[in-house]
N, C-alpha and C positions, 0 to 999 in steps of 0.2 A: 614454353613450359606446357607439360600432357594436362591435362581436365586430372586427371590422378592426384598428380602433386598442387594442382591447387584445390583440390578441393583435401587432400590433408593439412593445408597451410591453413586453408578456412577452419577446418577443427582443432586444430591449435590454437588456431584466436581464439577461438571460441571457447575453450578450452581455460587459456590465458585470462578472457576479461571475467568469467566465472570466480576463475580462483582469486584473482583480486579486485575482482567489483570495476574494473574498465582497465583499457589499451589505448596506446600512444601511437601514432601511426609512426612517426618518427623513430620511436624504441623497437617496433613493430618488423619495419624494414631492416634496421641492422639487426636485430635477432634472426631473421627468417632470412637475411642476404638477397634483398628483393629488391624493388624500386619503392618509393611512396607510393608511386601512382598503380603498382601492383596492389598494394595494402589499401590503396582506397575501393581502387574494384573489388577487393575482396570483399569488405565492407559493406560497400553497396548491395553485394550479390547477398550478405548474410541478414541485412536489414530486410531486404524483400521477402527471404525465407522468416522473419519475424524471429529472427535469434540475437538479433542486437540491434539497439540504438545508435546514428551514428551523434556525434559533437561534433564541434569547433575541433579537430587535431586528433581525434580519436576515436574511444563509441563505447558504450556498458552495455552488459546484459541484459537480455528481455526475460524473467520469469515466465518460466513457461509450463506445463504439464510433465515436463522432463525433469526440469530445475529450478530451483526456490530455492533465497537468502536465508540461511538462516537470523534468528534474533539477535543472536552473538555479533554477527556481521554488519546488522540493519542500526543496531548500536553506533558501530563508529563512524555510520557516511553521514553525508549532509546534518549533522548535529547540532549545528546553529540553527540552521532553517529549519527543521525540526520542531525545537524547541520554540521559535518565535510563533511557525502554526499552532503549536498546543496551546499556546497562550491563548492566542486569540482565538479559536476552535471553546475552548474554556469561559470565554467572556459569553458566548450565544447558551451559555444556561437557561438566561431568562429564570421565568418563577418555575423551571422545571425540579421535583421532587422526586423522579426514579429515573434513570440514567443507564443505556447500556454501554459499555465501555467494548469497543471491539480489541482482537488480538491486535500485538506489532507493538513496535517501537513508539510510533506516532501517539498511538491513543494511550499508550503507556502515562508518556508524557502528559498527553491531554489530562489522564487520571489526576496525575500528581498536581496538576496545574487548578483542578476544580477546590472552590471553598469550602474550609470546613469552621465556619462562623455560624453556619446552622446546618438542620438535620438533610443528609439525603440518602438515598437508596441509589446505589450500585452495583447491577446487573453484568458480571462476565463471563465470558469463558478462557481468560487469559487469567493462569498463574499466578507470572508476574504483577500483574495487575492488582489483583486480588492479595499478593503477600505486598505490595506496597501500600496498600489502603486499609489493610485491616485495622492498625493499631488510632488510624488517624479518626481525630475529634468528629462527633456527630455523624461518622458515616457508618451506615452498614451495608454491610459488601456479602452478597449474592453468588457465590462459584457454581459456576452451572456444572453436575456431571456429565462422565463420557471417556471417549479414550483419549491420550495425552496426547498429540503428534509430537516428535521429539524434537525440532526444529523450532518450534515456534512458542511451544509450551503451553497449549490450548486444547482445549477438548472441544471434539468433535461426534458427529454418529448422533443415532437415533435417541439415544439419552439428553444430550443437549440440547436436540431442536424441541424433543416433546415438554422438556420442562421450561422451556423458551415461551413455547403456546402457551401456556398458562399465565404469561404476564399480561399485560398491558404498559410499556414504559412510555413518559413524558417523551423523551428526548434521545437515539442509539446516535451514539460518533464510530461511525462506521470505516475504514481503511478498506483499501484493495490494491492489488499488484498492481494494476491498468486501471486507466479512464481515454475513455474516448469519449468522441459526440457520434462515433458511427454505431460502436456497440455497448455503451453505454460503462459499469463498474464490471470489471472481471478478476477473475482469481486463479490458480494453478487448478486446485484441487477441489472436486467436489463435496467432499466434507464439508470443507471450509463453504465451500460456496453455500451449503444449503444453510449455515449458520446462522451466516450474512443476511437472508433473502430471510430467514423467521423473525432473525431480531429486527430488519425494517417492518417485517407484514404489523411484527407486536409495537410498535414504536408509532406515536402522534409524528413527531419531527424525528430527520432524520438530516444529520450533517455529516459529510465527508472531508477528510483532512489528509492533504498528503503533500509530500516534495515535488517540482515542476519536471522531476525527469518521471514518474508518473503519467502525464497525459500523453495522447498518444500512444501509451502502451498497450496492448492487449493480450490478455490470456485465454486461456483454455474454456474455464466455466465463467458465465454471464449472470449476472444476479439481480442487477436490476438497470432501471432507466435513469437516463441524467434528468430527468424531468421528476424523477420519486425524492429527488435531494431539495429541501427546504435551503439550504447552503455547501458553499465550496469553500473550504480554506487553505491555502497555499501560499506560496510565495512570490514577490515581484519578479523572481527569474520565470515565470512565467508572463510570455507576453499579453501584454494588455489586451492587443487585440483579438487575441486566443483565445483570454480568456472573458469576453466580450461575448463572442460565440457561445460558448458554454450556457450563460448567462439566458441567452434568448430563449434555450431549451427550458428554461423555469427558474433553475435556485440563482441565487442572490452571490456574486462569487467576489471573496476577501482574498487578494492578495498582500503580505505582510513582508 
């Protein structure tokens, strides 16, 4: 087969785990009339290029500077695990009394997940966020302005990091696309990134919360160190001794 037509076979997958969030290598080959072991080299060669993760039998998309989940999307995967990280992400309040809630799915959940038995202050730039929490007991909810990204539904830009500066919060539950131990939390977009990077500079502690197909990822803009994270919260499909490693770099890492 020419380098031509495999490398439009690799854009097709690529293409393919985009539009549904991951590929089958088995579904893979009879679609595309290939061998497995064609669709695993392809794989292979797409994971080096940092455009996909491979699995067990398949492989999902790596967010990248090109391409980003949207919320809508981020909604339906891993929704168990998810939810069990919010919980526990939720439990590390402590006697914290202002709070930034980052954009996404995760810290959505996180939000919904914090008590409202007494008073706190909540700091975002997520919508969502913020139209979930407003009406709830004891809280007052902080919408930082800026421009909307449509995707995600958070504001962004020099409006939101300047009125970011002027905080000081307890506690930011921070998300990102990627985590690594090589280059620490990353994000598609620089927006986003410079967000991210005001609300830890403003934040005492800072916890990261996210799904195990997360580590290892890496995107575009770098925002900060795994060593700036007080804690990791994730899931047992993360392995132990993974996330072990993580650990030594400084935060304290809950898998649930």
């Amino acid at each position: 087969m020419s380098e031509r037509t495999a490398e439009e076979r690799q854009r097709a997958i690529v293409l393919a785990a985009r539009a549904t969030g991951s590929v089958d290598v088995t579904a893979l080959a009879a679609q595309l009339g290939v061998a497995k072991e064609t669709i695993r080299r392809d794989l292979r060669a797409l994971e080096d290029h940092g455009l996909v993760r491979r699995t067990h039998g398949g492989a999902y998309p790596v967010e990248s500077a090109g391409f980003e989940t949207t919320l809508a999307f981020r909604a339906t995967s891993h929704v168990p695990e998810k939810r069990r990280i919010a919980a526990a992400a939720a439990e590390l309040l402590g006697d914290a009394e202002t709070v930034f809630v980052d954009e996404g799915f995760t810290p959505q959940l996180i939000a919904e997940a914090l008590p409202t038995d007494r008073p706190l202050t909540v700091v975002t730039a997520s919508l969502p966020v913020a139209g979930s929490l407003a009406e709830a007991e004891n809280m007052s909810v902080l919408l930082l302005g800026g421009r909307v990204r449509a995707g995600t539904l958070a504001t962004v830009d020099h409006w939101t990091t300047k009125m970011l500066s002027g905080f000081v919060v307890d506690l930011a539950f921070i998300g990102a696309n990627g985590i690594s131990r090589e280059h620490g939390l990353t994000t598609p977009d620089p927006a986003v990134s410079e967000v991210k990077a005001q609300a830890m500079r403003a934040a005492r502690r800072t916890v990261f919360a996210g799904v195990h197909t997360k580590f290892g990822a890496v995107s575009f803009c770098r925002f900060a160190d795994i060593s700036a994270l007080e804690a990791i919260v994730t899931s047992t499909q993360l392995p132990a001794a993974e996330a072990h490693r993580y650990s030594l770099l400084g935060p304290q890492v809950i898998r649930v």
